[in-house]
N, CA, C and O atoms as a printed pandas DataFrame, in Angstrom:
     atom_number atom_name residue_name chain_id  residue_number  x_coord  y_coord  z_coord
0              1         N          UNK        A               1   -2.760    3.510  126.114
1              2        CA          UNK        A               1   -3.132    4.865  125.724
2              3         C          UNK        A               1   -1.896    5.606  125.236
3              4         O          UNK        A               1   -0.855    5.401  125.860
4              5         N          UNK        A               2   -1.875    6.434  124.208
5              6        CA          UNK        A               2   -1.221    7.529  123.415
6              7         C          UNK        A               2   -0.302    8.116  124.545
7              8         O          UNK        A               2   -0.871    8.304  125.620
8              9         N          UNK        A               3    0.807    8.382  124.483
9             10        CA          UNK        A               3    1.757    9.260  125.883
10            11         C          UNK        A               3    1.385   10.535  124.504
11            12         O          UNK        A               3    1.409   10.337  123.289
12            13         N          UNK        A               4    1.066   11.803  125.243
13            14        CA          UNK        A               4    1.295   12.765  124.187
14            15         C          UNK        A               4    2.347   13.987  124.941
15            16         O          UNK        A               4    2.598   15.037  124.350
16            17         N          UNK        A               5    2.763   13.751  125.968
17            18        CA          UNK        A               5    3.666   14.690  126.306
18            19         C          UNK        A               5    5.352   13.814  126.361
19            20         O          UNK        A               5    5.652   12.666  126.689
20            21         N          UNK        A               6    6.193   15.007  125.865
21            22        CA          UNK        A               6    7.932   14.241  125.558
22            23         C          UNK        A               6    7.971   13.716  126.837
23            24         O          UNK        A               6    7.126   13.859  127.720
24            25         N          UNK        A               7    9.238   12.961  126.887
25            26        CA          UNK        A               7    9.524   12.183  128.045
26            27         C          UNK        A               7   10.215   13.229  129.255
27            28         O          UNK        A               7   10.195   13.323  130.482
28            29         N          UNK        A               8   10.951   14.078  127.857
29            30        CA          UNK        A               8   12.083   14.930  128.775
30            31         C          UNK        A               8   11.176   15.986  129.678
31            32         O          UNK        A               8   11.641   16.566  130.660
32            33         N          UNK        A               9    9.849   16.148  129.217
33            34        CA          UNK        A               9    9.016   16.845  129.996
34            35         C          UNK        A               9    8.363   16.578  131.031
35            36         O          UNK        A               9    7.952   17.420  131.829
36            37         N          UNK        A              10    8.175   15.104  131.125
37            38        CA          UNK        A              10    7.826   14.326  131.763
38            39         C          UNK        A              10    9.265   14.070  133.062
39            40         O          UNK        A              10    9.202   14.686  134.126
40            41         N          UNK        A              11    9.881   13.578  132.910
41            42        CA          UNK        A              11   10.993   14.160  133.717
42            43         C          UNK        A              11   11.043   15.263  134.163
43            44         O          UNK        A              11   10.736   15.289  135.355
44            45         N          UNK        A              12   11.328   16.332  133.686
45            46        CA          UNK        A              12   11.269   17.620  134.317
46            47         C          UNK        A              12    9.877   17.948  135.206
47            48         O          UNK        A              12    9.976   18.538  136.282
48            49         N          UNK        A              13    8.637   17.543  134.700
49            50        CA          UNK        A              13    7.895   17.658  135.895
50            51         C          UNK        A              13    7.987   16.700  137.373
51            52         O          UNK        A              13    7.808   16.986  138.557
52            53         N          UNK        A              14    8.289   15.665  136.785
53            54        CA          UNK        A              14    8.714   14.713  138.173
54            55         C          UNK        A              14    9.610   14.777  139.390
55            56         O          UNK        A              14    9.514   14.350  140.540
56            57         N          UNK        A              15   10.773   15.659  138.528
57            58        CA          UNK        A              15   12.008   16.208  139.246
58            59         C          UNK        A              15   11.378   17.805  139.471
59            60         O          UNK        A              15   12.447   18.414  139.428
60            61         N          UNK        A              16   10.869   18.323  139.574
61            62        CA          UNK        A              16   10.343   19.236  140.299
62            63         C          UNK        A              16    9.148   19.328  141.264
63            64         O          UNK        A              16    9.026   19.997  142.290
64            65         N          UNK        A              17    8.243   18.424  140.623
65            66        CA          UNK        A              17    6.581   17.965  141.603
66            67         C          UNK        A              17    6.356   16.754  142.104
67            68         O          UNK        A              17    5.530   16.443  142.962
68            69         N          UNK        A              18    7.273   15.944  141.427
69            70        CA          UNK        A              18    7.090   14.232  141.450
70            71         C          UNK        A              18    6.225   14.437  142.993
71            72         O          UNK        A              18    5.024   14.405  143.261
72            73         N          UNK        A              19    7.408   14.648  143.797
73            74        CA          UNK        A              19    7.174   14.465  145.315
74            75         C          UNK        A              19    6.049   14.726  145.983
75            76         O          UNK        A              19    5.553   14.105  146.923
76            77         N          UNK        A              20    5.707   15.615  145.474
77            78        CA          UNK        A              20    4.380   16.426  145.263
78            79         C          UNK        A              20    3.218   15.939  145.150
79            80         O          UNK        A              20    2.324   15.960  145.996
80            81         N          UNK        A              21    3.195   15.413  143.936
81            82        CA          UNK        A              21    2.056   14.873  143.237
82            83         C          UNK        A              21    1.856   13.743  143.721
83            84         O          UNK        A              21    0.721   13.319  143.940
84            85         N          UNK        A              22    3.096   12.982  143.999
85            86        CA          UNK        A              22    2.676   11.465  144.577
86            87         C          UNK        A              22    1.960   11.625  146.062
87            88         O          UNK        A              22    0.829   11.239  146.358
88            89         N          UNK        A              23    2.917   12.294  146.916
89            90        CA          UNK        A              23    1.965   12.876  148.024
90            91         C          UNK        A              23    0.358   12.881  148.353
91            92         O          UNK        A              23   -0.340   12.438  149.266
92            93         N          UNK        A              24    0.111   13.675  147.032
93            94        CA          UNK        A              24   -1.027   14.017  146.922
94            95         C          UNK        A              24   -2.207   13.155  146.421
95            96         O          UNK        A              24   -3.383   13.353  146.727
96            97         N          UNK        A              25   -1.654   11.972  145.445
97            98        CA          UNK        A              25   -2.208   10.696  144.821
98            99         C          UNK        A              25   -2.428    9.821  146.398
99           100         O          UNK        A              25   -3.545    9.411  146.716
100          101         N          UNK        A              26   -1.325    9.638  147.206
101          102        CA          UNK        A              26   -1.832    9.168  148.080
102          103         C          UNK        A              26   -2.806    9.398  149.420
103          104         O          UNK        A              26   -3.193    8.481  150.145
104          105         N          UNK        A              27   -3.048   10.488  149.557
105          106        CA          UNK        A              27   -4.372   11.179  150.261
106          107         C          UNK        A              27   -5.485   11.279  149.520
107          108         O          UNK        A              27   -6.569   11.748  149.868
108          109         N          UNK        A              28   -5.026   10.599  147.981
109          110        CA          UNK        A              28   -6.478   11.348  147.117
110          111         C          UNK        A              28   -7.423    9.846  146.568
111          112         O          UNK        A              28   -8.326    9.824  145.732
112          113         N          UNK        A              29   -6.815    8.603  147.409
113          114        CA          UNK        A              29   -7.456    7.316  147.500
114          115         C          UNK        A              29   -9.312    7.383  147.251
115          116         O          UNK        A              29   -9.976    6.529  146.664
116          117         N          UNK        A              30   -9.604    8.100  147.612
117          118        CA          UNK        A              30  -11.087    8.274  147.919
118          119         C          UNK        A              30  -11.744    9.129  147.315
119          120         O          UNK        A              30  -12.921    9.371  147.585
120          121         N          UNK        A              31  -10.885    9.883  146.141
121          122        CA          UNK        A              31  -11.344   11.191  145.281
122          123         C          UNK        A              31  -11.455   10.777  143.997
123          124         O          UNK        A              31  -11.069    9.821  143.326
124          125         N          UNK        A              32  -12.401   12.250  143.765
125          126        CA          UNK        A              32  -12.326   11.911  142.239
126          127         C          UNK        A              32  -11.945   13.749  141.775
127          128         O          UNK        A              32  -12.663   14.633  142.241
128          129         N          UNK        A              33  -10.911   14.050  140.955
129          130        CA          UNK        A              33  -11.161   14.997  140.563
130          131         C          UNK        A              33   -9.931   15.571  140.340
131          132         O          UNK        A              33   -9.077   14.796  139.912
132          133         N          UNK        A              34   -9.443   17.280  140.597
133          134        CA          UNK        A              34   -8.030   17.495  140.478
134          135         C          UNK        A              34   -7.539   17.268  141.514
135          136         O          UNK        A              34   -8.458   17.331  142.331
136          137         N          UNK        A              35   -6.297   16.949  142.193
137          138        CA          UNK        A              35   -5.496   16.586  143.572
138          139         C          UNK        A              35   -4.659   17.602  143.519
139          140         O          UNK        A              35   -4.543   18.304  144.524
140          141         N          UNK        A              36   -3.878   17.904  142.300
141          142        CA          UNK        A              36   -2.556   18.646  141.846
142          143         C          UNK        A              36   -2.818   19.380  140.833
143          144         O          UNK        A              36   -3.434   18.972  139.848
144          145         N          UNK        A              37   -2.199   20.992  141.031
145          146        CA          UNK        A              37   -1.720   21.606  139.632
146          147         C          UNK        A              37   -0.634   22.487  139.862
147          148         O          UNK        A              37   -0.211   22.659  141.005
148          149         N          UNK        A              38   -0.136   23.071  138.860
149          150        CA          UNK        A              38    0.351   24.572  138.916
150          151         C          UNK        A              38    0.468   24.863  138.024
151          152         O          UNK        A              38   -0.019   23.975  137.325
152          153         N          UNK        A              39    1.113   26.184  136.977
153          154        CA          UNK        A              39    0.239   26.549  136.140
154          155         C          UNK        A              39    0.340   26.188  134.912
155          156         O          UNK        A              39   -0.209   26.848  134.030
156          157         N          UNK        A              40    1.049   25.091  134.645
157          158        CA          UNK        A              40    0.919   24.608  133.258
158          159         C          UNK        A              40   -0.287   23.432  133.160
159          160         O          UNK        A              40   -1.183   23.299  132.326
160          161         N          UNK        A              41    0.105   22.517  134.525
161          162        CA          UNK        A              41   -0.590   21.275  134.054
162          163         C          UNK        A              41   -1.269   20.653  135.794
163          164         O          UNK        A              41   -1.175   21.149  136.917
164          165         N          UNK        A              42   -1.938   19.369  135.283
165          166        CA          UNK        A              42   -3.012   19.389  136.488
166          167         C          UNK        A              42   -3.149   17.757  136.545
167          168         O          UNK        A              42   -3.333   17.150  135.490
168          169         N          UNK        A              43   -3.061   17.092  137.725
169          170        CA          UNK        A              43   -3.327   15.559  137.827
170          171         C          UNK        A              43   -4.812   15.656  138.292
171          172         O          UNK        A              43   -5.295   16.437  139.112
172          173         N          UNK        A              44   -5.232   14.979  137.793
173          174        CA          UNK        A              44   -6.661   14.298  137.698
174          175         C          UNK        A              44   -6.785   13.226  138.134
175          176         O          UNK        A              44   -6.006   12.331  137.806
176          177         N          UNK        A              45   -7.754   13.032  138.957
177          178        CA          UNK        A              45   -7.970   11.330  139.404
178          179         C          UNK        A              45   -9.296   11.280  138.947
179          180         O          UNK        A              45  -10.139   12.176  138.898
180          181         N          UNK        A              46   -9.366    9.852  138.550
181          182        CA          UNK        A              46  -10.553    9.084  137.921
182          183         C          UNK        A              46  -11.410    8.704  138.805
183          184         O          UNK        A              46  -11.207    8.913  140.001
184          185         N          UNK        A              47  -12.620    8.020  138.309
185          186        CA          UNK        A              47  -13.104    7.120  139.325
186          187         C          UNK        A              47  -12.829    5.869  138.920
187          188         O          UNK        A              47  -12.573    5.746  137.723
188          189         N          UNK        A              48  -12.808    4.565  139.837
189          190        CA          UNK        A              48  -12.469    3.219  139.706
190          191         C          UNK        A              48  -13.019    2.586  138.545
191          192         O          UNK        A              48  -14.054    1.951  138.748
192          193         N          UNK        A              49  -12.633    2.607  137.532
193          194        CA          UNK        A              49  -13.143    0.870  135.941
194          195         C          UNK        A              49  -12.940   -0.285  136.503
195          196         O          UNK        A              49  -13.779   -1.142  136.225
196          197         N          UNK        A              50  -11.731   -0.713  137.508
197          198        CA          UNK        A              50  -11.397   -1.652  137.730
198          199         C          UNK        A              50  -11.366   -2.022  139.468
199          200         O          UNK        A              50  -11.056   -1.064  140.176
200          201         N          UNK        A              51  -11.623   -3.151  140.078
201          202        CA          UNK        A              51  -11.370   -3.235  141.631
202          203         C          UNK        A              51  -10.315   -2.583  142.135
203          204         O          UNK        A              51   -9.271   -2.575  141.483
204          205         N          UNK        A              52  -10.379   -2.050  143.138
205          206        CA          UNK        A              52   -8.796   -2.005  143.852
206          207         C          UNK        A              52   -8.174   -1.306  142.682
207          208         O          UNK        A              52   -6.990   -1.630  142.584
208          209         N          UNK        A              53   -8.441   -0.721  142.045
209          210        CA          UNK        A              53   -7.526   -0.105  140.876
210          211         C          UNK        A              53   -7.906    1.524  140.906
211          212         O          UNK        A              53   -9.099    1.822  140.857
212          213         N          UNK        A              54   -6.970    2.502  140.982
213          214        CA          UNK        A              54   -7.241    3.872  140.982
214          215         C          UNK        A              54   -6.263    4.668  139.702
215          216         O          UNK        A              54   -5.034    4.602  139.715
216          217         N          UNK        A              55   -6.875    5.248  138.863
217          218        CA          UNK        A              55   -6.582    6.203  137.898
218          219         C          UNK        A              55   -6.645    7.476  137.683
219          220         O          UNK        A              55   -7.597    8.214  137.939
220          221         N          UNK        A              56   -5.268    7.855  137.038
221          222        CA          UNK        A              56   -5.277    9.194  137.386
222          223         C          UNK        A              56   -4.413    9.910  135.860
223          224         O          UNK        A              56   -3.451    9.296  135.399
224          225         N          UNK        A              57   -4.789   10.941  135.348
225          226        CA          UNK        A              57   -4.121   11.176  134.236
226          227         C          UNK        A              57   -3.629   12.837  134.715
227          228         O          UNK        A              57   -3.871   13.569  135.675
228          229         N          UNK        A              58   -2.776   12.940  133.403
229          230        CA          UNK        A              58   -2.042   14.344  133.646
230          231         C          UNK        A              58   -2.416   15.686  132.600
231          232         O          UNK        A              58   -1.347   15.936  132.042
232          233         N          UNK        A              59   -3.153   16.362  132.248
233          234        CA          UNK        A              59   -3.852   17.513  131.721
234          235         C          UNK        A              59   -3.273   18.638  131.795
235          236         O          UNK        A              59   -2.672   18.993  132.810
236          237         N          UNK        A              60   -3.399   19.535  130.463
237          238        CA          UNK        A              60   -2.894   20.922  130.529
238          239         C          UNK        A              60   -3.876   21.783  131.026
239          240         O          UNK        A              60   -5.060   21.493  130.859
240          241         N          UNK        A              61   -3.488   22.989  131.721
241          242        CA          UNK        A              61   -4.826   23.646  132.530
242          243         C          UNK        A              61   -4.873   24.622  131.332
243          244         O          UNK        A              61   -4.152   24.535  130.338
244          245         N          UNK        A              62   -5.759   25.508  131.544
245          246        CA          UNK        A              62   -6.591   26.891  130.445
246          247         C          UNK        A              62   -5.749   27.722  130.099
247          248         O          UNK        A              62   -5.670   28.027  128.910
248          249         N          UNK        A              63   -4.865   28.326  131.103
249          250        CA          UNK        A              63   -4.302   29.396  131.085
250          251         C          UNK        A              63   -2.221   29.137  131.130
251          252         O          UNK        A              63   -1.313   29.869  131.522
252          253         N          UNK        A              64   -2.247   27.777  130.528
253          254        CA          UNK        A              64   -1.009   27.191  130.480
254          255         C          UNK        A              64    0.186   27.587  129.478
255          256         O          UNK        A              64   -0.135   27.684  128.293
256          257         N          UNK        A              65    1.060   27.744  129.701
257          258        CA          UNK        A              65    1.801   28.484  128.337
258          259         C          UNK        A              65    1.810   27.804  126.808
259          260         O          UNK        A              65    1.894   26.599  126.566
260          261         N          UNK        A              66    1.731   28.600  126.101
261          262        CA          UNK        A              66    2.098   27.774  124.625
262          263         C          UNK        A              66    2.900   26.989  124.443
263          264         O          UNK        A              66    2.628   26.312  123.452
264          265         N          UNK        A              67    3.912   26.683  124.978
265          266        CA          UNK        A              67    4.671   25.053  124.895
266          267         C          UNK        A              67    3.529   24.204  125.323
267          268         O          UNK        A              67    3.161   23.385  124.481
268          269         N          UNK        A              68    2.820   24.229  126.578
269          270        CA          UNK        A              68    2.488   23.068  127.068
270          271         C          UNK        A              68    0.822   23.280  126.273
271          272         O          UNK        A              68    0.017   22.351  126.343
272          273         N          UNK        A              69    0.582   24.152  125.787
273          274        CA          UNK        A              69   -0.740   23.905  125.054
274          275         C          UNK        A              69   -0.473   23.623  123.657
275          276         O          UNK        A              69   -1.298   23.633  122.743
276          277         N          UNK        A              70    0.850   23.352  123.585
277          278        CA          UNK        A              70    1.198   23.219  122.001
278          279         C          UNK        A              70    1.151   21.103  121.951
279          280         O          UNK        A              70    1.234   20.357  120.976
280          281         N          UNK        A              71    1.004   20.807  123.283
281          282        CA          UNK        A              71    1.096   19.360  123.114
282          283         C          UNK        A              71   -0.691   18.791  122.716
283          284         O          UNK        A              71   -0.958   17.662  122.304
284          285         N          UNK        A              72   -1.506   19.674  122.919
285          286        CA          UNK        A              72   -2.723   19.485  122.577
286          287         C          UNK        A              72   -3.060   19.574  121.683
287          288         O          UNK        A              72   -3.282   20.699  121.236
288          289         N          UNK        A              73   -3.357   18.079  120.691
289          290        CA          UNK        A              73   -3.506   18.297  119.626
290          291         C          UNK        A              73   -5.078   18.944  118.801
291          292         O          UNK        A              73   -6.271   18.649  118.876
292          293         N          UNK        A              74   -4.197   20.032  117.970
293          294        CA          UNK        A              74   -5.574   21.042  117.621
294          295         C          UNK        A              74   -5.381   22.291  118.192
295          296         O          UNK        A              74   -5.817   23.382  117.822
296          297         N          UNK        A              75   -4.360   21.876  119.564
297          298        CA          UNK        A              75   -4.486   23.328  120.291
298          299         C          UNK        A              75   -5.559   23.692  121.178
299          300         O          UNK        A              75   -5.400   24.584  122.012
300          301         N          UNK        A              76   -6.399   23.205  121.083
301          302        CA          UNK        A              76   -7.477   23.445  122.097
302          303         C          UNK        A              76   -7.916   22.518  123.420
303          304         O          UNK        A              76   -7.131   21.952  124.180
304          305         N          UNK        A              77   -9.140   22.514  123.482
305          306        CA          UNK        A              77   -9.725   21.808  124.385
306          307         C          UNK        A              77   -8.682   21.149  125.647
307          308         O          UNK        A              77   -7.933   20.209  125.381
308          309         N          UNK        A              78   -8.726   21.662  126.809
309          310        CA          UNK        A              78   -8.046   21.124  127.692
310          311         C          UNK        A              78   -7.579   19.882  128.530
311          312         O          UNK        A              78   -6.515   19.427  128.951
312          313         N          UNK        A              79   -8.825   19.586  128.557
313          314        CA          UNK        A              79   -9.270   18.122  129.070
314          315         C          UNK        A              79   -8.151   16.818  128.432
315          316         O          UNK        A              79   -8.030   15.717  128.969
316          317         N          UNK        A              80   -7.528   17.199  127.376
317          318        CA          UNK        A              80   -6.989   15.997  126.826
318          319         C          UNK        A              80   -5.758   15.329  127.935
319          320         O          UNK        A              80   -5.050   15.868  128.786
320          321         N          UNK        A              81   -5.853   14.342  127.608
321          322        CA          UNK        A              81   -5.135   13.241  129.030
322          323         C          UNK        A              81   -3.619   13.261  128.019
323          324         O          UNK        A              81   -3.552   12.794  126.883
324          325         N          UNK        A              82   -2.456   13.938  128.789
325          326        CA          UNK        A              82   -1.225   13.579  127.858
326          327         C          UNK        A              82   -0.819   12.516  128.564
327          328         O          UNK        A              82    0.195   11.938  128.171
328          329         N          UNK        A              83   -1.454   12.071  129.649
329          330        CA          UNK        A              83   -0.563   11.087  130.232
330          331         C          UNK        A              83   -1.646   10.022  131.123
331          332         O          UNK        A              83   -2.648   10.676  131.413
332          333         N          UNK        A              84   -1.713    9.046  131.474
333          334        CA          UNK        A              84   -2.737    8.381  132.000
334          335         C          UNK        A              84   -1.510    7.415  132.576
335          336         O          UNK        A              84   -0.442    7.140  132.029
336          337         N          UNK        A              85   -2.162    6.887  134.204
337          338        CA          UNK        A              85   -1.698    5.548  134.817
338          339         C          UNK        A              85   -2.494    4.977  135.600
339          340         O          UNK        A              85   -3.677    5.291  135.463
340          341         N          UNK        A              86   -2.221    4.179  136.443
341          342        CA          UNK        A              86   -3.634    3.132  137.633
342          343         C          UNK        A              86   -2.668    2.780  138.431
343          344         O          UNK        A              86   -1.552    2.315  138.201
344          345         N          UNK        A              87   -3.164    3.025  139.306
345          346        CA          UNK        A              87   -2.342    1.870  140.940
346          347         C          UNK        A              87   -3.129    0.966  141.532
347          348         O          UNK        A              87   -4.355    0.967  141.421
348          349         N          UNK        A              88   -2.733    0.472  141.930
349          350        CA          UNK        A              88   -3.309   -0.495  142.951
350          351         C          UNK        A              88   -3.808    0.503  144.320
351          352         O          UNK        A              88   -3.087    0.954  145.210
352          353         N          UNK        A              89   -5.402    0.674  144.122
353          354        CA          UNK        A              89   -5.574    1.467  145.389
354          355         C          UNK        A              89   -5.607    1.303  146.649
355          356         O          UNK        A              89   -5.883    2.269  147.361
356          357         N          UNK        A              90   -5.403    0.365  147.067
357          358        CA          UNK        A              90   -4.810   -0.270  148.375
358          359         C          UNK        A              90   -3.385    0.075  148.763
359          360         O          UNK        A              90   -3.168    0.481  149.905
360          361         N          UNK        A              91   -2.579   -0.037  148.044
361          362        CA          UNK        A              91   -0.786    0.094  148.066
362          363         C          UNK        A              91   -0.281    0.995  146.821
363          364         O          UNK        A              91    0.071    0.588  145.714
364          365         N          UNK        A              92   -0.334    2.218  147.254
365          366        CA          UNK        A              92   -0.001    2.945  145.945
366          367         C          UNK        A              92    1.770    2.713  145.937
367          368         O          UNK        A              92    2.141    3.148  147.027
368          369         N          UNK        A              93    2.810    2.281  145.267
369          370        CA          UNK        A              93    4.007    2.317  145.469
370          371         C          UNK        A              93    5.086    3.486  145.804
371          372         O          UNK        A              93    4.937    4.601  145.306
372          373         N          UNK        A              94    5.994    3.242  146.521
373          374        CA          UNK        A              94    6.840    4.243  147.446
374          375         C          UNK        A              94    7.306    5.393  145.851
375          376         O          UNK        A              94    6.966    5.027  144.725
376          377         N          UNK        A              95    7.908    6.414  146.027
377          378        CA          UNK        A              95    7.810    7.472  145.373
378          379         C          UNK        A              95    8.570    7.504  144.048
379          380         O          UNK        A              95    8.166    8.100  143.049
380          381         N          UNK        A              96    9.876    6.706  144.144
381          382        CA          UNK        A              96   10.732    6.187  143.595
382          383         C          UNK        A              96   10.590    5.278  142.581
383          384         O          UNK        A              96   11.196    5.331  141.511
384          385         N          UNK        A              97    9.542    4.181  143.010
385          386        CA          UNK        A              97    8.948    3.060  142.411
386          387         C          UNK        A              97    7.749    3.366  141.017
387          388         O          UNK        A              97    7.368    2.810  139.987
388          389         N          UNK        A              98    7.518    4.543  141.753
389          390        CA          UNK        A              98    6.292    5.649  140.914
390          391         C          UNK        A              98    6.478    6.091  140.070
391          392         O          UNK        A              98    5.692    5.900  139.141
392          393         N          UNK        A              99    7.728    7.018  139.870
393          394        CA          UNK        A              99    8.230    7.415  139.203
394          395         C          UNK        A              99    8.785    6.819  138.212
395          396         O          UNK        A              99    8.602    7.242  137.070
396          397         N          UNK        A             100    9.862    5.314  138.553
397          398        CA          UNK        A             100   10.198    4.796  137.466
398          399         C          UNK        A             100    9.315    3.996  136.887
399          400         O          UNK        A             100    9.612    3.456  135.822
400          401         N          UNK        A             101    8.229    3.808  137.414
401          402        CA          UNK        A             101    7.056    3.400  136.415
402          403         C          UNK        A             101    5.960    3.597  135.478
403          404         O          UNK        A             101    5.167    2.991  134.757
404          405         N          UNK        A             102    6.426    5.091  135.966
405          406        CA          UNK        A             102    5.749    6.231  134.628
406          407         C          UNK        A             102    6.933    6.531  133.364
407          408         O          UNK        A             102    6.644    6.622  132.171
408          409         N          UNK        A             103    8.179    6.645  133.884
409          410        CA          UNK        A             103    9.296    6.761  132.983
410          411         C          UNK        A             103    9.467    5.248  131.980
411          412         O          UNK        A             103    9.907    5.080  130.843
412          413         N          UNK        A             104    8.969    4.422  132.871
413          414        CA          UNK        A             104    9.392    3.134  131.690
414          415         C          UNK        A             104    7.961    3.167  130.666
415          416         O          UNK        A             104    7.885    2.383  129.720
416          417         N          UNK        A             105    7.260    3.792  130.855
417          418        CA          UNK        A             105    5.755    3.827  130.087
418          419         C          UNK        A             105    6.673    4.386  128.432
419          420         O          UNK        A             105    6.551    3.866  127.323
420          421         N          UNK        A             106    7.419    5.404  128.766
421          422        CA          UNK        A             106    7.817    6.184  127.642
422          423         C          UNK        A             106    8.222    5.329  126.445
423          424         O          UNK        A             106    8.088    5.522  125.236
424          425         N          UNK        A             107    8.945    3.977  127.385
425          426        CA          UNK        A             107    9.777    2.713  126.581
426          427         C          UNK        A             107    8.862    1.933  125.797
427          428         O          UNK        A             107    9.291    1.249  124.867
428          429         N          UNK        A             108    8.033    1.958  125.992
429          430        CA          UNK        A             108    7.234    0.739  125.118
430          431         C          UNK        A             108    7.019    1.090  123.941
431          432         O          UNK        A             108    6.447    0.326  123.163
């Protein structure tokens, strides 16, 4: 899938919420829906496509500033996924591991 948000932004949210959000991915094993926001942007969890597999993407909320609604292309509609990943929902990986595995996504 398309990364549509910069990397360096992507960083900067990690180094401020990472901790956060992963936290929250891991209590949110059994959910479907938002886990995380604040006021630019919002993690979403999916429901399961795959066994043992849990997905979760990263969304700009409504009332988000014009930088971060400027990554939506068209400008509108919120819902768009700038960022999408899957874990293994059994063993989501330690926080560190998480992180650099959303950062190497940027590389491909």
């Amino acid at each position: 899938k398309k990364i549509l948000i910069p990397k360096a932004e992507m960083e900067k949210l990690l180094k401020e919420h990472g901790k956060e959000i992963w936290k929250k991915l891991r209590v949110a094993l059994d959910k479907v829906g938002t886990v995380w926001k604040n006021d630019d942007y919002r993690v979403h969890v999916g429901i399961e496509h795959k066994p043992n597999t849990k997905n979760w993407d990263l969304q700009v909320n409504k009332g988000a500033s014009k930088r971060s609604k400027s990554l939506i292309e068209g400008g509108r509609g919120t819902h768009k996924k700038l960022f999408f990943d899957e874990f293994n929902s059994n063993i989501l990986p330690n926080k560190e591991t998480w992180k650099q595995n959303i950062l190497r996504q940027f590389d491909k």
